[in-house]
C-alpha positions as CSV (number, residue, x, y, z in Angstrom):
1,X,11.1,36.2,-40.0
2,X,14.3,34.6,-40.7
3,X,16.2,35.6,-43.8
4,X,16.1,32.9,-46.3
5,X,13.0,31.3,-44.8
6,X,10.2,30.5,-46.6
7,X,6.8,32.1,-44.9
8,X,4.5,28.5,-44.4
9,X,0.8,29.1,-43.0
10,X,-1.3,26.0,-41.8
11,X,-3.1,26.3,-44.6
12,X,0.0,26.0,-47.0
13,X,1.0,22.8,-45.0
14,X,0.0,19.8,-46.6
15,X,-1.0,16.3,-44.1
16,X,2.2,13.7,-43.9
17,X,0.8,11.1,-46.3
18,X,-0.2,7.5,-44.2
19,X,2.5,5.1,-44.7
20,X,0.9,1.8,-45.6
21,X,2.5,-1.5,-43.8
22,X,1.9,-4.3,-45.5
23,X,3.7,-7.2,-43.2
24,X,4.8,-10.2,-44.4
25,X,2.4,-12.2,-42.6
26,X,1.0,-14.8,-44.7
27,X,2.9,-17.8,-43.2
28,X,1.7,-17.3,-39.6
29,X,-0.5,-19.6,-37.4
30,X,-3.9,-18.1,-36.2
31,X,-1.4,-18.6,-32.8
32,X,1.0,-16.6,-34.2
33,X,-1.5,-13.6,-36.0
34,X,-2.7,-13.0,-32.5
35,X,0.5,-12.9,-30.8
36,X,1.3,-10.2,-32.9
37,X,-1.7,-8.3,-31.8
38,X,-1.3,-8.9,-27.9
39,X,-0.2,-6.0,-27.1
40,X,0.4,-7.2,-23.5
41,X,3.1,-9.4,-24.9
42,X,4.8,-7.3,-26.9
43,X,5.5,-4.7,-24.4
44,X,8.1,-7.1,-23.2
45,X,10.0,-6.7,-25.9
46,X,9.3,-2.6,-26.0
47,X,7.1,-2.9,-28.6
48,X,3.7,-2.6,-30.0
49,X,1.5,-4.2,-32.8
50,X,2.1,-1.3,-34.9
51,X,5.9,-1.3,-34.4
52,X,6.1,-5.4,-35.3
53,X,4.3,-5.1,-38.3
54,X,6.8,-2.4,-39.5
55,X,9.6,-4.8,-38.5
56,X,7.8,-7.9,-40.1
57,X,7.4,-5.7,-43.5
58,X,10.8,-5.7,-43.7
59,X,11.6,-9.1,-43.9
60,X,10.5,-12.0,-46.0
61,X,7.5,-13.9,-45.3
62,X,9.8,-17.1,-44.0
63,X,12.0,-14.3,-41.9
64,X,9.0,-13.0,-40.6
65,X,7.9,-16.7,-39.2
66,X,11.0,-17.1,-37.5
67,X,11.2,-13.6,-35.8
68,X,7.2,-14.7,-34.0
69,X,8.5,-18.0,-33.7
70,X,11.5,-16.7,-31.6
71,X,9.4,-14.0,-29.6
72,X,6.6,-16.3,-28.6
73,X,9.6,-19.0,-27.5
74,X,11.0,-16.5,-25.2
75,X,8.0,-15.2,-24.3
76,X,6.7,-19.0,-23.0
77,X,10.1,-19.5,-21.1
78,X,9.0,-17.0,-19.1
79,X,5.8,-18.8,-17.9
80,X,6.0,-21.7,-15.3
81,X,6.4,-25.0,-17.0
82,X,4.3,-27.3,-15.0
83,X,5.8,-30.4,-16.5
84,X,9.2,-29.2,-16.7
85,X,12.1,-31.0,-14.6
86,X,15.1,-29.4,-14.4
87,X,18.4,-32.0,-14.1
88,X,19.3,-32.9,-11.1
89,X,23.0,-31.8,-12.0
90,X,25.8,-32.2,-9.4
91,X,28.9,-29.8,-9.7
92,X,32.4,-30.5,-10.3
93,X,33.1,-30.0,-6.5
94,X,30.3,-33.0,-5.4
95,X,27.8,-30.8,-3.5
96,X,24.4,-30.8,-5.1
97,X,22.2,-27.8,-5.0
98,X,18.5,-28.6,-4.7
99,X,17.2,-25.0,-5.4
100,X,18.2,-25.8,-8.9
101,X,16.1,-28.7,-9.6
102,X,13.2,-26.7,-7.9
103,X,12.8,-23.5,-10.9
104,X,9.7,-24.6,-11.9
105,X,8.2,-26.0,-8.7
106,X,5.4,-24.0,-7.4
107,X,6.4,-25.2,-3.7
108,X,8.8,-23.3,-1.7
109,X,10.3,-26.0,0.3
110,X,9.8,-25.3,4.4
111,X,11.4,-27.2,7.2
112,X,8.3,-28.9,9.3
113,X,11.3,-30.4,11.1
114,X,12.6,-27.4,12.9
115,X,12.2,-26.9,16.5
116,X,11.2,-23.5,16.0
117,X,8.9,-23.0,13.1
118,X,6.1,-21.8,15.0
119,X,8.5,-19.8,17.7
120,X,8.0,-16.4,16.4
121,X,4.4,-16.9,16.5
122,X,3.6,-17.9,19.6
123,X,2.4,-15.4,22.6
124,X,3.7,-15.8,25.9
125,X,1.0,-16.7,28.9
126,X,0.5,-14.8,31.5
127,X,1.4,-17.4,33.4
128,X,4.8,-17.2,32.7
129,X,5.3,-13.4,34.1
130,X,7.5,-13.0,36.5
131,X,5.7,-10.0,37.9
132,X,2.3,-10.6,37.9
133,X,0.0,-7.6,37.5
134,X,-3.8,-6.7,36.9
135,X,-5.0,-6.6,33.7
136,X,-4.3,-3.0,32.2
137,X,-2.3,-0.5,30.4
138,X,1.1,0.0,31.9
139,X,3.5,2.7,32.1
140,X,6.7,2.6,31.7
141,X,7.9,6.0,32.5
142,X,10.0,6.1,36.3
143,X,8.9,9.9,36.5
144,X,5.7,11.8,36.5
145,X,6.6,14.3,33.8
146,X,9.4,12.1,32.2
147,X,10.5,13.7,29.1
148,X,12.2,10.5,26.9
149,X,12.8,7.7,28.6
150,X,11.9,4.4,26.9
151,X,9.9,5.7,23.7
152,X,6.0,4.3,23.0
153,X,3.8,5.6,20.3
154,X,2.1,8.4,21.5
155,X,4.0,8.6,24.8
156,X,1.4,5.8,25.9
157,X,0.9,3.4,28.3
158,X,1.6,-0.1,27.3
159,X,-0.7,-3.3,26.4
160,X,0.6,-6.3,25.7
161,X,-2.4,-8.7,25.9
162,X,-6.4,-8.3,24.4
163,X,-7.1,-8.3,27.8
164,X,-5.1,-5.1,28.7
165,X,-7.0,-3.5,26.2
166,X,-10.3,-4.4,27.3
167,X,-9.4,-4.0,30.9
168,X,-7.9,-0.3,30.0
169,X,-11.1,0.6,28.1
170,X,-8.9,1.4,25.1
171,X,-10.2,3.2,22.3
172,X,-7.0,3.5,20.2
173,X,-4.2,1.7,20.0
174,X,-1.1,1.8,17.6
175,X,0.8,-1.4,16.9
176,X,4.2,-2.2,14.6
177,X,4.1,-4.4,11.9
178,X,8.2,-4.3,10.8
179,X,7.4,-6.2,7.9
180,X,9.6,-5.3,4.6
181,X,9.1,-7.7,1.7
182,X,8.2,-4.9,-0.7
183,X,9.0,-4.2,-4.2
184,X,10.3,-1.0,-2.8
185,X,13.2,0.2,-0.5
186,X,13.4,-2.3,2.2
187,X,13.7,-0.1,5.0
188,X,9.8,-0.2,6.0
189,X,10.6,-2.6,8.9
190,X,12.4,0.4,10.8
191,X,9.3,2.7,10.9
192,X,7.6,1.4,13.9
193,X,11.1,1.9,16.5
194,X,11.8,5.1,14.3
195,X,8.3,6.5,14.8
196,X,7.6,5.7,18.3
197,X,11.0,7.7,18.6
198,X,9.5,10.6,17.4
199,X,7.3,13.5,18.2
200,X,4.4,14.9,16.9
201,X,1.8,12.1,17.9
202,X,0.3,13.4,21.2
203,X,-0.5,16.8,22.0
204,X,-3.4,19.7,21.0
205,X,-4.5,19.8,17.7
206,X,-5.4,23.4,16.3
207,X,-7.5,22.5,14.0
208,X,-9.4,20.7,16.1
209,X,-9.7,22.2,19.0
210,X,-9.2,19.2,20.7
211,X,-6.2,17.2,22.3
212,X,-7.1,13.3,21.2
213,X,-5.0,11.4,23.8
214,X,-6.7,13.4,26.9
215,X,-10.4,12.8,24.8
216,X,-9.5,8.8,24.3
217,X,-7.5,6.0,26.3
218,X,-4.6,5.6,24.0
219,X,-2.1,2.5,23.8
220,X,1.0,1.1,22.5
221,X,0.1,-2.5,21.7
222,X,4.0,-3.5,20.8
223,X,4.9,-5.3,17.2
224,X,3.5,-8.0,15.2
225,X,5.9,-10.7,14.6
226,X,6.6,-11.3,11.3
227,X,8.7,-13.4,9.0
228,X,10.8,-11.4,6.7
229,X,10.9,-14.1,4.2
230,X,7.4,-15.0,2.9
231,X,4.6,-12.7,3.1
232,X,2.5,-16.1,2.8
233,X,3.2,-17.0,6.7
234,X,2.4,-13.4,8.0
235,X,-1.3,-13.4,6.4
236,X,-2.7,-15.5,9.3
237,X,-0.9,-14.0,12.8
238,X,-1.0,-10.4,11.1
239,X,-5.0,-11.0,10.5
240,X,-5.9,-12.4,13.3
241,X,-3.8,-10.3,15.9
242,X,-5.5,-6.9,14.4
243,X,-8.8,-9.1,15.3
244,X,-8.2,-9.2,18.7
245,X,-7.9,-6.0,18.7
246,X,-11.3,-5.2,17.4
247,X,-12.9,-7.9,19.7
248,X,-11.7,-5.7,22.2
249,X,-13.2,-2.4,21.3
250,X,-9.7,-0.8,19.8
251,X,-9.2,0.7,17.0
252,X,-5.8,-0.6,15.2
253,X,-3.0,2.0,14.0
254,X,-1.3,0.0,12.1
255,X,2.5,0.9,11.8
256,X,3.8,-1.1,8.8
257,X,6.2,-1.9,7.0
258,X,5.3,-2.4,3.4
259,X,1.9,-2.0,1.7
260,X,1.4,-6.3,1.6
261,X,0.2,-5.2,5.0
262,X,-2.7,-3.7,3.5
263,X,-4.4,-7.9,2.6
264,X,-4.2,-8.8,6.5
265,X,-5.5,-5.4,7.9
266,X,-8.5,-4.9,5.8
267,X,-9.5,-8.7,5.8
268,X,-9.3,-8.4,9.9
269,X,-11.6,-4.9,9.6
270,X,-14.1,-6.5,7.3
271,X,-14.3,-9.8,8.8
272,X,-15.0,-8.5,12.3
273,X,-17.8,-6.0,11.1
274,X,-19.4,-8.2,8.1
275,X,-22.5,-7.1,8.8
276,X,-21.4,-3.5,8.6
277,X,-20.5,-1.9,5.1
278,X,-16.7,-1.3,5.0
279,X,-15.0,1.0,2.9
280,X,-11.4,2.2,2.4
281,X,-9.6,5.2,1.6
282,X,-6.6,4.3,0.4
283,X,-4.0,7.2,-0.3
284,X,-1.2,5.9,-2.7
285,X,1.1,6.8,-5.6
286,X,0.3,3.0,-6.9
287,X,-3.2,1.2,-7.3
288,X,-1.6,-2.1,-5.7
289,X,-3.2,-3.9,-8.3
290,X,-0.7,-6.4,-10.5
291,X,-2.3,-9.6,-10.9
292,X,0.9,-11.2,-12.8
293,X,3.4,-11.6,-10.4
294,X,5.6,-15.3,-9.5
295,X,4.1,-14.3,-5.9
296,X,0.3,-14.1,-4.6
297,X,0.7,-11.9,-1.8
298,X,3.1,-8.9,-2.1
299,X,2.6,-4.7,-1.7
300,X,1.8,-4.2,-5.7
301,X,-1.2,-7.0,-5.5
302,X,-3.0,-6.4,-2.1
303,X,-5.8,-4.6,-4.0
304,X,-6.1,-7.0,-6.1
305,X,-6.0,-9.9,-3.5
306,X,-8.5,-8.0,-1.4
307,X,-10.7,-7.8,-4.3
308,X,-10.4,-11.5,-5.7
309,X,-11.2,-12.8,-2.1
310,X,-14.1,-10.5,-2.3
311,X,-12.8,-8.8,1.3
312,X,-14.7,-5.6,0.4
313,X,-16.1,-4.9,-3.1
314,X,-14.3,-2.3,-5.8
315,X,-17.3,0.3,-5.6
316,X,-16.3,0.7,-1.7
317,X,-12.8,1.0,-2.8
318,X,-11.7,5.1,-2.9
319,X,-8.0,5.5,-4.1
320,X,-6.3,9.0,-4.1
321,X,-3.0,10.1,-5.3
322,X,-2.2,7.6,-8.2
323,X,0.3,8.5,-10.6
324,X,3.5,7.1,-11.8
325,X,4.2,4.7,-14.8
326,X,2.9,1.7,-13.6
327,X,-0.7,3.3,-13.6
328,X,-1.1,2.8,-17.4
329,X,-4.6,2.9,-19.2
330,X,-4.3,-1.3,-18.6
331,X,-4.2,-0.3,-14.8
332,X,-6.7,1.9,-14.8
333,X,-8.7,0.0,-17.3
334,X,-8.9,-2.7,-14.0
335,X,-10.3,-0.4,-11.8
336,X,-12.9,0.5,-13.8
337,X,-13.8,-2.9,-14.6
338,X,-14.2,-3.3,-10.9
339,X,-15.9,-0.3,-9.8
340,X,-12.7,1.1,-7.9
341,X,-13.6,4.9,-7.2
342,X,-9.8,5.9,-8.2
343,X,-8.5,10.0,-8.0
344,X,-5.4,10.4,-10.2
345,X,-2.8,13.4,-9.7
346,X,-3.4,13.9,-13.5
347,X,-7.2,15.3,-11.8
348,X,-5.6,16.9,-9.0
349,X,-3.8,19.2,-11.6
350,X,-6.5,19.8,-13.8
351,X,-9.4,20.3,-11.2
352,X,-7.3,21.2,-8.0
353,X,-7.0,19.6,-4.9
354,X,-10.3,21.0,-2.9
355,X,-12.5,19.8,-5.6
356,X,-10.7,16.0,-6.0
357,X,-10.9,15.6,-1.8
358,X,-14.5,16.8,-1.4
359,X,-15.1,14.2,-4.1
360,X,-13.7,11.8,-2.1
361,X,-14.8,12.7,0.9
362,X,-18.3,12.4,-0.3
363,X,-17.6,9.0,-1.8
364,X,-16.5,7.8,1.7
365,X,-19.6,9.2,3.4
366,X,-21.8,7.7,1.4
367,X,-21.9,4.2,2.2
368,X,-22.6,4.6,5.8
369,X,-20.9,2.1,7.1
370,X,-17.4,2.0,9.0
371,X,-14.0,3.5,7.6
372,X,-10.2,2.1,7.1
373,X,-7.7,4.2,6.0
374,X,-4.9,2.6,4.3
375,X,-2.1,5.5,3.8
376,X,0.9,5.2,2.1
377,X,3.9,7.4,2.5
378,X,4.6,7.5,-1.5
379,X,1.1,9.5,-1.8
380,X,3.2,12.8,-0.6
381,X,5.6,14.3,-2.9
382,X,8.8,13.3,-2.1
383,X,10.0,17.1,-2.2
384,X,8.4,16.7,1.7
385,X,9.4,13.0,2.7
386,X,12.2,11.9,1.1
387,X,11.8,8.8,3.5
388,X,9.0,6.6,1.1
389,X,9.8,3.0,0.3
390,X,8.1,3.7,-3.1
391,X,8.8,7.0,-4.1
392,X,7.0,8.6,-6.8
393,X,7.5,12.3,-8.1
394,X,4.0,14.9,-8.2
395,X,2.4,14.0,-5.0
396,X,0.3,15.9,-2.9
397,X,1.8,17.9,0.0
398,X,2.4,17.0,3.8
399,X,-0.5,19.6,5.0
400,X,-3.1,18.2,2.0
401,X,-2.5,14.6,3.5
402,X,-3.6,16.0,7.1
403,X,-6.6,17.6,5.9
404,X,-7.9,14.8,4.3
405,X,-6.7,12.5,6.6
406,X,-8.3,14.5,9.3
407,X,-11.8,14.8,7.4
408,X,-12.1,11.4,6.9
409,X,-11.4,10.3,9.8
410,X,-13.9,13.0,11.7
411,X,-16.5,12.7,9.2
412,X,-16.9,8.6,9.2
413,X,-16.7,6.2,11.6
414,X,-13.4,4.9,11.3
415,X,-12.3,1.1,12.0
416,X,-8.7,1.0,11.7
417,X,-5.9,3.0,10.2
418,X,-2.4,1.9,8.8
419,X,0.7,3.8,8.1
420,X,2.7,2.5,5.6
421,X,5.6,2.6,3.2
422,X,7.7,4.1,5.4
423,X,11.5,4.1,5.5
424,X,13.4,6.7,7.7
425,X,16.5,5.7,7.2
426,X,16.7,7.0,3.7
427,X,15.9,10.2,5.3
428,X,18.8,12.2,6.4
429,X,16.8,14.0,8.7
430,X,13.8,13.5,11.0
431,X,11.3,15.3,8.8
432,X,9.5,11.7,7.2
433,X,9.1,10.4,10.9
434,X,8.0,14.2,11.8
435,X,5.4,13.6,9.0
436,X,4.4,10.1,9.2
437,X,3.4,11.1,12.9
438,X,1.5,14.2,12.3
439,X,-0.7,12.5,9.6
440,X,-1.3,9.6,12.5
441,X,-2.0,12.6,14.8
442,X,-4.6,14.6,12.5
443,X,-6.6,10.9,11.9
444,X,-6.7,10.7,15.9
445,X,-7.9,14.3,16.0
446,X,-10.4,13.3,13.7
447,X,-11.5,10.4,15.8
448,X,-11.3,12.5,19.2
449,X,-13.1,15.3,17.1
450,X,-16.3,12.8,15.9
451,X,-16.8,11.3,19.4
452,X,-16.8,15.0,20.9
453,X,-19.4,16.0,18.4
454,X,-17.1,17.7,16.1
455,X,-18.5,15.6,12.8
456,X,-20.1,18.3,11.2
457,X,-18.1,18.8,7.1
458,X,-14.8,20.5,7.5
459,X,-15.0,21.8,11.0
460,X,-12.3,23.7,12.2
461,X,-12.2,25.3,16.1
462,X,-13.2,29.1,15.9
463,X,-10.3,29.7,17.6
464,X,-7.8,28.8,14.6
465,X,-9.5,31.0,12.4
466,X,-9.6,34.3,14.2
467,X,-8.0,36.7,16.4
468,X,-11.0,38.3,17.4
């Protein structure tokens, strides 16, 4: 004990008394009272009903008026004004600028006049090849065992039409989607030319005993166009370009760009097999589920778009890896309101990692029906990939991500698969690309594994797990 210290037990210690807040309140509106109790509002202003009424005791009842007054002011400039017109004001210099006029519009003014508005958009016939060919995967390699050359995912063969997939029997094929309007790091639109760059896609799996691109006819189906300027025009071409692939008998691997991706590719999985269950694994540091944004369609509210459109209902929804700040007890609150089978880090830590992915896992296999995968990059720690559009601290690990990535994909049928949220260019090194490819590789083992018979709960080849 310290010299000069008084020796105080728990016992001796006596409770802090309640401080009682009495705010000035009595001039308020029944408006104004529950203001003050919205605690959705406050937060704005960094604070909380509890914190305003301490503020609001401190001031007279007409100062107390005033101070609600000016918060709910600025809170309601915030909001669209539907009736509001802004001056058509013209500057000192002559030239008038019509954006300014157009604040509260809810119209973002297009030109129907250009000459190209549809151009990115529209697929060339094959009646314009020069070299005509029969339907079909191509290669592009000049020698038998070229190493490099002109990169594809997966070293594969090339499709460019529906009908060189159904022509090539293909059972897989990955295609880029360079879109990067996210909240995020805007790099995402690299990750399909950095990726097909890359190694690690093709090739034996140990844990699976099994090399998926000799098991399964394997494509590159090229990029998506997309507009890098409104998510809105992308919805449509995205949706219905992943449907063609279905039609076909593919399965898309989705190369994205950022997680606004996610609307298009499950509403193309879900519309092609609504007669099927469909459910969704969706590995992510964020739940994707604002709802009060100045934009419908963006990579925080495609879980929530997906959801309000009725795509696929929140009790087929299984979400692994949240954490981070914007998954607050409002956020989770939502999911549980809609059913949304959601695995936090916070349940990683306290029940480990084997017990949170069997739980999942089982939640997957029980609907019986067919499987996407939505994976984002920000579910792994970025002490492995320091490549993630939306990086959050305290994720899982690069090998945890293949496991269950692996399972799933082995142990359901699986519809489609999207990599996302990746952006190798903040990566000094190769080791995101490296990553993002191996985690693509272990769901193709897991696909090659099921149609081989390998479907059986964690399998792993006796061979990887003895000497003897």
């Amino acid at each position: 004990m310290l010299s000069g210290c008084a020796s105080t037990t728990k016992a001796e210690r006596t409770p802090m008394p309640e401080v009682a807040i009495s705010a000035n309140t009595q001039l308020l509106t029944k408006q104004e009272l529950a203001f003050i109790n919205a605690s959705d509002e406050l937060v704005l202003y960094n604070l909380t009903p509890e914190k305003l009424a301490v503020k609001l005791a401190e001031k007279s009842p007409q100062e107390a008026k005033q101070l609600v007054q000016a918060l709910m002011q600025t809170s309601a400039q915030r909001r669209y004004q539907a009736n509001h017109t802004a001056s058509k004001a013209t500057p000192a210099e002559g030239i008038e600028e019509p954006l300014a006029y157009l604040a509260d519009s809810d119209i973002i003014p297009l030109n129907p006049e250009a000459g190209g508005y549809n151009r990115q958009r529209v697929l060339q016939p094959a009646l314009f090849d020069r070299y005509k060919r029969e339907p079909g995967p191509f290669s592009l390699k000049r020698y038998l065992n070229e190493e490099g050359g002109i990169p594809t995912f997966a070293n594969a063969p090339v499709a460019i039409r529906k009908a060189d997939l159904v022509a090539g029997a293909v059972d897989v094929a990955f295609v880029g989607v360079p879109l990067a309007l996210g909240s995020g790091w805007r790099d995402d639109k690299h990750a399909p030319t950095l990726l097909r760059g890359m190694y690690g896609l093709s090739g034996y799996s140990v844990e699976g005993g099994i090399d998926p691109t000799l098991v399964m006819q394997v494509a590159d189906y090229g990029n998506i166009a997309v507009d890098n300027m409104s998510p809105e025009l992308n919805i449509e071409h995205i949706t219905q370009q992943l449907t063609d692939m279905l039609e076909a008998g593919t399965i898309p691997f989705i190369v994205g760009g950022d997680h606004s991706i996610m609307f298009s590719s499950v509403s193309a999985v879900a519309g092609h097999f609504s007669d099927t269950p469909v459910s969704v694994l969706h590995l992510d540091a964020h739940y994707r589920g604002e709802r009060d944004k100045d934009h419908f369609y963006s990579d925080e509210q495609s879980v929530a778009n997906l959801l309000a459109a009725s795509v696929i209902e929140g009790e087929n929804l299984i979400q692994v890896g949240l954490r981070g700040a914007s998954q607050n007890k409002s956020a989770l609150m939502w999911l549980r309101e809609n059913s949304v089978k959601y695995h936090t880090m916070a349940q990683v830590e306290r029940d480990s990692w084997a017990v949170v992915m069997e739980q999942a896992l089982t939640e997957l296999s029980a609907s019986a029906g067919k499987t996407f995968v939505s994976f984002d990059m920000s579910v792994v720690d970025p002490a492995f990939v320091s490549g993630s559009g939306q990086p959050v601290a305290g994720g899982i690990s690069v090998r945890q991500a293949m496991t269950l990535v692996r399972r799933a994909c082995a142990e359901t049928e699986v519809a489609g698969f999207e990599m996302l949220g990746v952006a190798p260019f903040l990566d000094l090194s190769y080791n995101t690309a490296l990553s993002a490819n191996q985690i693509m590789h272990a769901c193709l083992t897991g696909i090659a594994m099921r149609k081989s018979g390998m479907d059986n709960a964690n399998y792993i080849d006796p061979m990887a797990l003895s000497h003897q």
